[in-house]
C-alpha positions as a Markdown table, in Angstrom:
| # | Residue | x | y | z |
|---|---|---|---|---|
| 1 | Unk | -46.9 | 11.8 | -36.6 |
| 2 | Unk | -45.0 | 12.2 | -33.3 |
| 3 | Unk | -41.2 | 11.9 | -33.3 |
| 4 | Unk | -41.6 | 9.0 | -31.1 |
| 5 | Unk | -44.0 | 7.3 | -33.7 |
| 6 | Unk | -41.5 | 8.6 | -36.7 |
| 7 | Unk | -38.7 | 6.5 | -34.8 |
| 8 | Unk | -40.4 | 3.1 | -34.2 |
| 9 | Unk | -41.7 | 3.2 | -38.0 |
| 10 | Unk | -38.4 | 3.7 | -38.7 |
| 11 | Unk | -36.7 | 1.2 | -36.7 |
| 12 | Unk | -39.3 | -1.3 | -38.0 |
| 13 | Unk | -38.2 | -0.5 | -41.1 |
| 14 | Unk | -34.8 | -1.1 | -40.1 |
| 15 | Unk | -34.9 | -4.2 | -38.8 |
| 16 | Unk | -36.7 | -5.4 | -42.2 |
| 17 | Unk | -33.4 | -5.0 | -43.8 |
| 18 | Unk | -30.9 | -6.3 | -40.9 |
| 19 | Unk | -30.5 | -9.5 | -43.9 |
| 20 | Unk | -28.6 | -6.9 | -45.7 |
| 21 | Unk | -25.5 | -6.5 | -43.2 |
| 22 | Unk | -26.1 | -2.8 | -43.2 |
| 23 | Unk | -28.0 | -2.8 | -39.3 |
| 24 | Unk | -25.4 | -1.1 | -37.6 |
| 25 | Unk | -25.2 | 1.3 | -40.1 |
| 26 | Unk | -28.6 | 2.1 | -40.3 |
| 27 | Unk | -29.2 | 2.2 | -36.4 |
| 28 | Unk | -26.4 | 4.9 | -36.6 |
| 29 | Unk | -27.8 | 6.9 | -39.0 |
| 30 | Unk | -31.1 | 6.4 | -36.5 |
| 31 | Unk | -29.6 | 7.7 | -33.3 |
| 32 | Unk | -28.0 | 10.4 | -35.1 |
| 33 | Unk | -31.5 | 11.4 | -36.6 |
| 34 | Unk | -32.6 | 11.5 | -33.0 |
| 35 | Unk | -29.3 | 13.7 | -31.6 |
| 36 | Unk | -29.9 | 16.3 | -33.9 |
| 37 | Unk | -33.5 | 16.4 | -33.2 |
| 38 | Unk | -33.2 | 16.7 | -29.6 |
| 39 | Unk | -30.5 | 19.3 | -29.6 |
| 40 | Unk | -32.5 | 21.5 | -32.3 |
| 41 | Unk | -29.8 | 21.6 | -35.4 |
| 42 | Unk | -30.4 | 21.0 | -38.7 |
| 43 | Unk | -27.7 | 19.1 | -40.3 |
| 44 | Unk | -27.5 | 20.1 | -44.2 |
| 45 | Unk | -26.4 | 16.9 | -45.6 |
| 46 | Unk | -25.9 | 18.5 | -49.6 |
| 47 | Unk | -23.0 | 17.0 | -51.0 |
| 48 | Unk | -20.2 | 19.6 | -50.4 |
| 49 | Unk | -19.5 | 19.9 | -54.2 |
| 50 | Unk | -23.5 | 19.7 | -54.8 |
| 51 | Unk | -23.5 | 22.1 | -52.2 |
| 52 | Unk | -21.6 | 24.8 | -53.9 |
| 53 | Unk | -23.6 | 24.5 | -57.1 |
| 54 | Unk | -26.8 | 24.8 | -54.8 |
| 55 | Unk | -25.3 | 27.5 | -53.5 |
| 56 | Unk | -24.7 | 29.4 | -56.9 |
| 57 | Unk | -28.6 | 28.1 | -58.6 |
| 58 | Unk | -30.1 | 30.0 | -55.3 |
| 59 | Unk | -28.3 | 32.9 | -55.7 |
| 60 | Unk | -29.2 | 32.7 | -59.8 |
| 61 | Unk | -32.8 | 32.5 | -58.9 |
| 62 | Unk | -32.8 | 36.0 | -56.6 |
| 63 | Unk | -31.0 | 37.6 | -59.6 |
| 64 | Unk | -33.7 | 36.2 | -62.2 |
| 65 | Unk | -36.3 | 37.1 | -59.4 |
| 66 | Unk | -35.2 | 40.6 | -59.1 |
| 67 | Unk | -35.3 | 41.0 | -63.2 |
| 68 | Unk | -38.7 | 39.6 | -63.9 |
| 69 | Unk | -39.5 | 41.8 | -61.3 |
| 70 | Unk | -38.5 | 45.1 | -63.0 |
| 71 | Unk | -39.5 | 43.4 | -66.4 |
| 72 | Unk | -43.1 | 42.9 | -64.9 |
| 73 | Unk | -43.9 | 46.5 | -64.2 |
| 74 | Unk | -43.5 | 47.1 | -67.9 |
| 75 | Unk | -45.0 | 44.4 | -69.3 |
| 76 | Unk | -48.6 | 44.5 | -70.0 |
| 77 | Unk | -52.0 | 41.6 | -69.9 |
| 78 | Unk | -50.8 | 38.4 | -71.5 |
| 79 | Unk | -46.3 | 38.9 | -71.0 |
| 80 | Unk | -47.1 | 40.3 | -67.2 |
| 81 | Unk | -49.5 | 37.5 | -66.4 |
| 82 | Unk | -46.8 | 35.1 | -67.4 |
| 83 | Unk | -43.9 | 36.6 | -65.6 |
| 84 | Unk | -45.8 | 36.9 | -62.5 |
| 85 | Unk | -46.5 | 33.4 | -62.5 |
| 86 | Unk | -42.6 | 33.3 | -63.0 |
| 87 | Unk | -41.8 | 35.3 | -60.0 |
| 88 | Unk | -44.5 | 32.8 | -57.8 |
| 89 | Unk | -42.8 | 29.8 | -59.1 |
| 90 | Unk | -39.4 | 31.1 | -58.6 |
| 91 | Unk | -40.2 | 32.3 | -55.4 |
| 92 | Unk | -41.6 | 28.5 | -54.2 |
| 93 | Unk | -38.4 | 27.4 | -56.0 |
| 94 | Unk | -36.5 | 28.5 | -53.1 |
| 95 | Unk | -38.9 | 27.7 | -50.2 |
| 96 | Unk | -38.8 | 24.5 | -52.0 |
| 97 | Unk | -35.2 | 24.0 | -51.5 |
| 98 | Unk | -34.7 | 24.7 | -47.8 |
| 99 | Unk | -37.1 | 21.4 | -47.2 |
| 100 | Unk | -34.3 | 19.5 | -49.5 |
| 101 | Unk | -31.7 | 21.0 | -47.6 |
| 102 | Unk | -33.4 | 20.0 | -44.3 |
| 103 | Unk | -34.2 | 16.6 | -45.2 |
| 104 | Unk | -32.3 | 13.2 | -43.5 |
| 105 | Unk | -31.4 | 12.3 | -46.6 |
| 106 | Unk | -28.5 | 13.0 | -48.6 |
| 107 | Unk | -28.2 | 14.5 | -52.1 |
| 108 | Unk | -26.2 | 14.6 | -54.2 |
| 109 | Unk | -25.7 | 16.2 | -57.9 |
| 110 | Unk | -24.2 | 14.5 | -61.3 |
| 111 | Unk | -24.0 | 15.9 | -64.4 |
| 112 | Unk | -25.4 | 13.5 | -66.8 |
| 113 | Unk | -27.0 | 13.7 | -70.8 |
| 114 | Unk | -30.2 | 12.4 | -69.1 |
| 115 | Unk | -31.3 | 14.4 | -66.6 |
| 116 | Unk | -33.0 | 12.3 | -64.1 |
| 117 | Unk | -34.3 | 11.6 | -59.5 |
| 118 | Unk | -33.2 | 8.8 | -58.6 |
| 119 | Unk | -32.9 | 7.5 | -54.9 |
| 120 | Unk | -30.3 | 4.8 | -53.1 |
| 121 | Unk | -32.2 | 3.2 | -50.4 |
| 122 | Unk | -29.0 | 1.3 | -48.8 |
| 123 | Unk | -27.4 | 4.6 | -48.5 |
| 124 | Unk | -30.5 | 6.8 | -48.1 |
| 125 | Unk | -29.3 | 9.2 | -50.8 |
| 126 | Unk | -31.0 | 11.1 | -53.5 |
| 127 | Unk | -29.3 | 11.5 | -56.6 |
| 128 | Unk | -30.1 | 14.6 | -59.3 |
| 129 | Unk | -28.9 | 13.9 | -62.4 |
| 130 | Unk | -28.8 | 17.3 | -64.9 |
| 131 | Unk | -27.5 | 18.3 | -68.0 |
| 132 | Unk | -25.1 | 21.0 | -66.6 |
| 133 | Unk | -28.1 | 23.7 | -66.8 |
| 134 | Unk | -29.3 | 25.4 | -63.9 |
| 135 | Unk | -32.8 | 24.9 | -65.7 |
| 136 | Unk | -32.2 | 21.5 | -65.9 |
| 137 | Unk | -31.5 | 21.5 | -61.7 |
| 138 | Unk | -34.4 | 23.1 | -61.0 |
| 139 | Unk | -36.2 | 20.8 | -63.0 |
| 140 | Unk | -35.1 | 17.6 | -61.6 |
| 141 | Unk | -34.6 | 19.2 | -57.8 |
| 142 | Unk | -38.7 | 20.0 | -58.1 |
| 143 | Unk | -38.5 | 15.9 | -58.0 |
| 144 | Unk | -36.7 | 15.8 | -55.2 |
| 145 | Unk | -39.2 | 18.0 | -53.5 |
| 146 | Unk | -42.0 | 15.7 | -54.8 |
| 147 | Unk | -39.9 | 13.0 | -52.9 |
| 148 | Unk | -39.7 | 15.0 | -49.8 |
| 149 | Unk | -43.5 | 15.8 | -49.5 |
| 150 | Unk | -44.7 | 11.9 | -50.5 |
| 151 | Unk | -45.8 | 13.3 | -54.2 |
| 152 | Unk | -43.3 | 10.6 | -55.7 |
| 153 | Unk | -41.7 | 7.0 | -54.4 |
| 154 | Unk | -39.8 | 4.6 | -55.8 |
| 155 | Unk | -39.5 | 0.5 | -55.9 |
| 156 | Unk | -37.4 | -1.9 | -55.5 |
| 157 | Unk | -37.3 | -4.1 | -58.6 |
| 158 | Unk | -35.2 | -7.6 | -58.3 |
| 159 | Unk | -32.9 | -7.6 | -61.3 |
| 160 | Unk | -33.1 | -3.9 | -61.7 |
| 161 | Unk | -29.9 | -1.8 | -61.4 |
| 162 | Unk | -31.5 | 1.1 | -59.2 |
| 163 | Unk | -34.9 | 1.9 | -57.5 |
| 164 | Unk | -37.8 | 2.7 | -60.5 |
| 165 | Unk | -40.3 | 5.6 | -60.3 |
| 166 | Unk | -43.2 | 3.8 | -58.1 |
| 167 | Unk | -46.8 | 3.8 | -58.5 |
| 168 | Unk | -47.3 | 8.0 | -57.4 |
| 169 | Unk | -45.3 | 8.8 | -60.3 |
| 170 | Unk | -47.9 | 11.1 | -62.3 |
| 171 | Unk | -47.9 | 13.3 | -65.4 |
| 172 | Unk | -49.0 | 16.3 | -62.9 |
| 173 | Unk | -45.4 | 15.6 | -61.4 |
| 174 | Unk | -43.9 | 15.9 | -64.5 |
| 175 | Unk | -45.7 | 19.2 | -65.6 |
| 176 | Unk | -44.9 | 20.7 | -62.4 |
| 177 | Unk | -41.1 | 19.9 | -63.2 |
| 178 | Unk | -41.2 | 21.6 | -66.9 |
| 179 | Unk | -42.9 | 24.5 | -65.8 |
| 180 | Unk | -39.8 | 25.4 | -62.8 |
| 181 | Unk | -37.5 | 24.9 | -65.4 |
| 182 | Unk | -38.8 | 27.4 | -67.9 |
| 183 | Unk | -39.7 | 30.1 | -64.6 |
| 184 | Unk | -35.9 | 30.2 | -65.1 |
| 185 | Unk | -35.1 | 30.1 | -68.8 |
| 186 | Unk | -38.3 | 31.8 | -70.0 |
| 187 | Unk | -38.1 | 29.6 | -73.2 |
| 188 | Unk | -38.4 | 25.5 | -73.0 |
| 189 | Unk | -37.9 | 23.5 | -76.2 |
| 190 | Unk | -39.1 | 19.9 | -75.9 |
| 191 | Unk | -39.3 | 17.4 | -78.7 |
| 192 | Unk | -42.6 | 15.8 | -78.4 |
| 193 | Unk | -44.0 | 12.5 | -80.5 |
| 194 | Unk | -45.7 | 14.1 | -83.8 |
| 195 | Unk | -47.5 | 12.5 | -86.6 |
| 196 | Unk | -46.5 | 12.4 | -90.4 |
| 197 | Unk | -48.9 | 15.1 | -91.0 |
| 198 | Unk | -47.5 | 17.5 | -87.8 |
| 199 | Unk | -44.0 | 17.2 | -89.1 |
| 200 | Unk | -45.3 | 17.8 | -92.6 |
| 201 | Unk | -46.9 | 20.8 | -91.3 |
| 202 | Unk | -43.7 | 22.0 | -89.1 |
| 203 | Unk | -41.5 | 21.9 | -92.2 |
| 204 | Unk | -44.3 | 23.9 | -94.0 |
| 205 | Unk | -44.4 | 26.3 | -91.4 |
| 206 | Unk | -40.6 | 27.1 | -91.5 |
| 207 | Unk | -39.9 | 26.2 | -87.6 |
| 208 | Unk | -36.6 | 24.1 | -88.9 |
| 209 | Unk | -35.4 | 26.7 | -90.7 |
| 210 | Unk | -35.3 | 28.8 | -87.4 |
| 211 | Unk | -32.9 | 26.3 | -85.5 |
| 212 | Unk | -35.9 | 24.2 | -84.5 |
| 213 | Unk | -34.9 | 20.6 | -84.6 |
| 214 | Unk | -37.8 | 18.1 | -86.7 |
| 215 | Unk | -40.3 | 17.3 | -84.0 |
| 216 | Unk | -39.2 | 19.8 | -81.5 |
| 217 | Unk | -41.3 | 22.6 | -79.7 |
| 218 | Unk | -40.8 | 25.8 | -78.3 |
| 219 | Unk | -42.4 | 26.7 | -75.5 |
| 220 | Unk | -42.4 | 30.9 | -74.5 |
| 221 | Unk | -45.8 | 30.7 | -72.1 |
| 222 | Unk | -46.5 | 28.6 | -68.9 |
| 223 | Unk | -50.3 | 28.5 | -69.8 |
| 224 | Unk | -49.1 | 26.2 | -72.5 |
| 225 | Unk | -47.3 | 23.9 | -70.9 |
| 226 | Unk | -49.9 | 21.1 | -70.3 |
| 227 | Unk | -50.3 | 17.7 | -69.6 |
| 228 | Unk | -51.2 | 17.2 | -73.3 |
| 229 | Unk | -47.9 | 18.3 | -74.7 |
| 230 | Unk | -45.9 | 17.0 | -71.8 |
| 231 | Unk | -47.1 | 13.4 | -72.5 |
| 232 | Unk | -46.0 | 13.6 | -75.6 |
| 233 | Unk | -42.5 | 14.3 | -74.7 |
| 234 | Unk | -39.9 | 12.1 | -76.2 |
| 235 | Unk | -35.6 | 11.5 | -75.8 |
| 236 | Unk | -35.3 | 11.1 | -79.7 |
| 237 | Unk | -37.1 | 11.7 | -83.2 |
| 238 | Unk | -39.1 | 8.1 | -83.1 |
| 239 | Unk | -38.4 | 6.8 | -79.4 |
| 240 | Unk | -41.9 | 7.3 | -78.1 |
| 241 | Unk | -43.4 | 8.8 | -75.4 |
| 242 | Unk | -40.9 | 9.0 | -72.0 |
| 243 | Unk | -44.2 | 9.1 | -70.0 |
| 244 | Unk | -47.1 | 7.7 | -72.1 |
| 245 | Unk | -47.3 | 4.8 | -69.2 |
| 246 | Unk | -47.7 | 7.2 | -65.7 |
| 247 | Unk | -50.5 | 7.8 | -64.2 |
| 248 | Unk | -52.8 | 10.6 | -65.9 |
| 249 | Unk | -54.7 | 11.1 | -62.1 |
| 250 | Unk | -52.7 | 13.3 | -59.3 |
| 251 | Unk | -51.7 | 11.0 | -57.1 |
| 252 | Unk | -49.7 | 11.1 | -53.8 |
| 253 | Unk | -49.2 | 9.4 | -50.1 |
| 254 | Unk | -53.0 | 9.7 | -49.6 |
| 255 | Unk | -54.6 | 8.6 | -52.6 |
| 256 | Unk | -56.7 | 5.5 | -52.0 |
| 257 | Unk | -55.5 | 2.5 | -53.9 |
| 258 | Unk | -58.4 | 2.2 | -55.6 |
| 259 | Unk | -57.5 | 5.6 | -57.2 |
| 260 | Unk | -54.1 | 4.2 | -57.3 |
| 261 | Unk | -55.0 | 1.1 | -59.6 |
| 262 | Unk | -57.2 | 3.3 | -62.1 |
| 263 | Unk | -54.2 | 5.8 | -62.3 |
| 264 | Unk | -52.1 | 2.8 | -63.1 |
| 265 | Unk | -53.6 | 0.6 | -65.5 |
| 266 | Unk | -50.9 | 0.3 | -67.8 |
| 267 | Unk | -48.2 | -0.6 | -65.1 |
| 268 | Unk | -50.1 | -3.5 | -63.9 |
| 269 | Unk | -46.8 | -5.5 | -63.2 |
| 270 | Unk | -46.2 | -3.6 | -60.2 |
| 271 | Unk | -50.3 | -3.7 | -59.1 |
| 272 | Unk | -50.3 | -7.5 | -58.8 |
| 273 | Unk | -46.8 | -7.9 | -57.8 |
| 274 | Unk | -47.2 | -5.7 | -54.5 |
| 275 | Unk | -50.6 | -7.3 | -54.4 |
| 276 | Unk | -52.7 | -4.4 | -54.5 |
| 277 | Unk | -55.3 | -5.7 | -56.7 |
| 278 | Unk | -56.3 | -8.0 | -53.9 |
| 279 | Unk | -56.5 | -5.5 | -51.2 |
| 280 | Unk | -59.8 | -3.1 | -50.3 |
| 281 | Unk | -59.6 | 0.1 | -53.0 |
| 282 | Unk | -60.9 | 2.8 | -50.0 |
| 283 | Unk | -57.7 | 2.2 | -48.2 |
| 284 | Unk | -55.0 | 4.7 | -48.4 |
| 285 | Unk | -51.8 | 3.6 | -50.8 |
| 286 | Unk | -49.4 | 5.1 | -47.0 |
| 287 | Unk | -51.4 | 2.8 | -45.0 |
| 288 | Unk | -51.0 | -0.2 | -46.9 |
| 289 | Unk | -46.9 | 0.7 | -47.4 |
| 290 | Unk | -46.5 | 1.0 | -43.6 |
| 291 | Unk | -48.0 | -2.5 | -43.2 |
| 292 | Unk | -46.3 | -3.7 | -46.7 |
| 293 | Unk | -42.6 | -2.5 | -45.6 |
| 294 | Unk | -42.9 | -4.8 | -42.7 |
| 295 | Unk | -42.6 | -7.9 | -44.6 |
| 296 | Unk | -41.5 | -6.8 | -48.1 |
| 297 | Unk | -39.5 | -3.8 | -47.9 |
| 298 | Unk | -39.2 | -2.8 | -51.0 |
| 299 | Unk | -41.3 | 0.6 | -51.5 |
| 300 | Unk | -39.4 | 4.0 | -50.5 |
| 301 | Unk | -42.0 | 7.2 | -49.8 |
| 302 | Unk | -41.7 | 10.1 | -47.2 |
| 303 | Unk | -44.3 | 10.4 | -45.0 |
């Protein structure tokens, strides 16, 4: 997409909202867009106290980096296979971050007991909630990338307090998440939905005894962090499954919405109530936003 194509979607886009009373504001944000495109800068629009904490996680990550890597020449078959794949994701961690750093949009970080993306679409902001761990940033900033790269969107929900994951929103997305997180801790304990019999069995086994809450897992190998356990994940002993709804197929900007239906069959709300269910299943799910967003602007993806 040329810039000149980039800046018509957007002021399309724009325009869709002028009902808001934010036009002026958003035209602004526009032409600034454009300024610092033409003169060749990169504005870093972090949060100046997000900023400083980004500042200190990248500087964490070199130092783990530079650890694994003295740790790896040591280590032999299974341990060096795992901390190599450490080093690699550690390594795209930070590649990863410049494109959040380069973005249009703002972010900001909050600390919060549920870690969470979220994104503002009146203000054009990305929020990272995260428990006060730098594991926990990484984890929820890998969102933020998914956002960047059109892996993730969200929707606009009337009667909903903020934007809700949308319709790209995929268990891959989340596995991707867990595994940068424990790059950087090398241990990642997740309490996961078990049966009588599994808790029976983790009692048995003496797991609680060792600090272990009931129902909780700990994870000390990449390899094993899988979609299987991941959808099993849960906030609290008996809440359920946090993502036993997404999609179970990879999904992103490009996936046909045929693909996009079958991935979704148990969030059928939002299938019928964008009207995808009506339209041809070979067309791509970006096409039929750019011509959606005309009329109903109410679905937020990069692209």
């Amino acid at each position: 997409m040329t810039i000149i194509q980039e800046f018509k979607n957007n002021i399309r886009s724009t325009l869709s909202f002028s009902s808001s009373g934010s036009l002026k504001h958003q035209l602004q944000r526009l032409q600034s867009k454009l300024d610092n495109y033409e003169s060749g800068d990169v504005i870093d629009k972090i949060a100046p106290r997000s900023k400083t904490k980004l500042e200190e996680l990248k500087r964490r990550i070199r130092e783990k980096i530079n650890t694994l890597t003295i740790q790896v020449e040591k280590a032999k078959r299974a341990e060096k296979k795992d901390i190599e794949a450490r080093i690699k994701e550690l390594k795209e961690a930070l590649e990863e971050i410049k494109v959040i750093e380069r973005s249009q949009t703002e972010y900001e970080f909050r600390i919060h007991n549920k870690p969470k993306f979220s994104y503002e679409d009146t203000t054009d902001k990305g929020i990272v909630y995260y428990d006060g761990t730098l594991g926990s940033l990484l984890n929820e900033l890998k969102h933020a990338f998914q956002f960047e790269t059109g892996k993730i969107d969200f929707i606009k929900v009337s009667g909903e307090p903020e934007n809700l994951p949308g319709l790209l929103y995929d268990i891959g997305d989340e596995v991707e998440t867990y595994k940068r997180q424990y790059a950087f801790d090398g241990v990642l304990k997740l309490r996961v939905v078990m049966t009588d019999e599994e808790m029976l069995q983790q009692l048995k086994s003496g797991k609680i005894k060792n600090g272990l809450g009931l129902g909780t897992l700990e994870i000390k190998k990449m390899k094993k962090i899988t979609a299987n356990i991941i959808v099993k994940v849960e906030d609290s002993l008996g809440s359920g499954s946090l993502y036993s709804t997404i999609s179970k197929r990879s999904l992103d900007i490009n996936s046909s919405l045929g693909n996009i239906r079958k991935g979704n069959k148990l969030r059928r709300n939002f299938i019928s109530g964008l009207g995808i269910d009506k339209r041809d299943k070979n067309e791509s799910y970006i096409d039929f936003v750019k011509v959606f967003i005309e009329d109903n602007p109410f679905i937020y993806v990069k692209y």
